[in-house]
Each structure stands twice: as structure tokens, then as C-alpha cells.
C-alpha positions in Angstrom: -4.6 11.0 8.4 -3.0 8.0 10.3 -4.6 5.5 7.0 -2.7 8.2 4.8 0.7 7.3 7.1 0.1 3.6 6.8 0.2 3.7 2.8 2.8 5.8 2.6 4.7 3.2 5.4 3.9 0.2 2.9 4.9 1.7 -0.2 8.5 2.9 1.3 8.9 -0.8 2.5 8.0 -2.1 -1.2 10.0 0.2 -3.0 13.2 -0.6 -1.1 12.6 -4.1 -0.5 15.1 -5.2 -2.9 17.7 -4.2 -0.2 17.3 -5.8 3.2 20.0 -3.3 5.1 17.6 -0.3 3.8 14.4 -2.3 4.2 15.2 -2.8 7.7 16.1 0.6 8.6 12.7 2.2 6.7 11.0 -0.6 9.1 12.6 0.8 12.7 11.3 4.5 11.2 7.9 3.2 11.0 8.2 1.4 14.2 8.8 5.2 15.7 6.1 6.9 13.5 3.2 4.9 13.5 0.3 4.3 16.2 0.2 0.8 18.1 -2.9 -0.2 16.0 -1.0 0.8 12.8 1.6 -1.5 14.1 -0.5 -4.5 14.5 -1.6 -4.0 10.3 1.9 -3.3 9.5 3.2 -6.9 11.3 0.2 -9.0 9.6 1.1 -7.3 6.0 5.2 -7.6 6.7 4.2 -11.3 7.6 2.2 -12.1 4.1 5.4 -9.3 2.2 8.1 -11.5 3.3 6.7 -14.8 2.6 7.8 -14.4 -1.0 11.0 -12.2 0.2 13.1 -14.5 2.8 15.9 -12.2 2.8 13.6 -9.9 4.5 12.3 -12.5 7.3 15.3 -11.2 9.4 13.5 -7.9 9.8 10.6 -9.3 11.4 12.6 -9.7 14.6 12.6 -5.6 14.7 9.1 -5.7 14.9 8.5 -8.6 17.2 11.3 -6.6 19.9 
């Protein structure tokens, strides 16, 4: 189930990544949904996402707090 969670997470951030307000705010609901391992995937694939996406670096400090 939790891999099923961790999709779903990742998809909602790619679909709305075209708007860093909403991007940001789908990221701090993840933060509150998924388990600390799901966490540590989710900050490697935000850090290799945003590479090509520097209005989105910014949200990175959500998940480094």
C-alpha cells in the first residue's frame, strides 16, 4: 500500500509542478502523509525533479525543515 501512496505523491507533484505556490503546498501534504522511509525517496526524486525546474528549488527547504 505505502508504494501505492508514493506514486500517487509523485504524480500530484508532476502534475502541478508548473505552479510553485501549489507545488509547494501538495509537498507539505506529503510531508504529513507519508512514512519517514517514503520521505527519504521522495527528497532524492524532488532533488533530481527540480534540477530541470529551479522555480521549484525553493520547496526543497520544506522538506529539508
Amino acid at each position: 500500500m505505502s508504494k501505492v501512496m508514493f506514486d500517487y505523491t509523485k504524480s500530484i507533484l508532476e502534475r502541478v509542478s508548473f505552479d510553485p505556490i501549489l507545488f509547494c503546498k501538495e509537498l507539505e501534504k506529503a510531508i504529513n502523509v507519508l512514512l519517514p522511509y517514503e520521505m527519504e525517496q521522495l527528497k532524492e526524486w524532488l532533488f533530481s525533479f527540480t534540477m530541470e525546474k529551479p522555480e521549484l528549488k525553493q520547496c526543497l527547504l520544506i522538506v529539508n525543515s
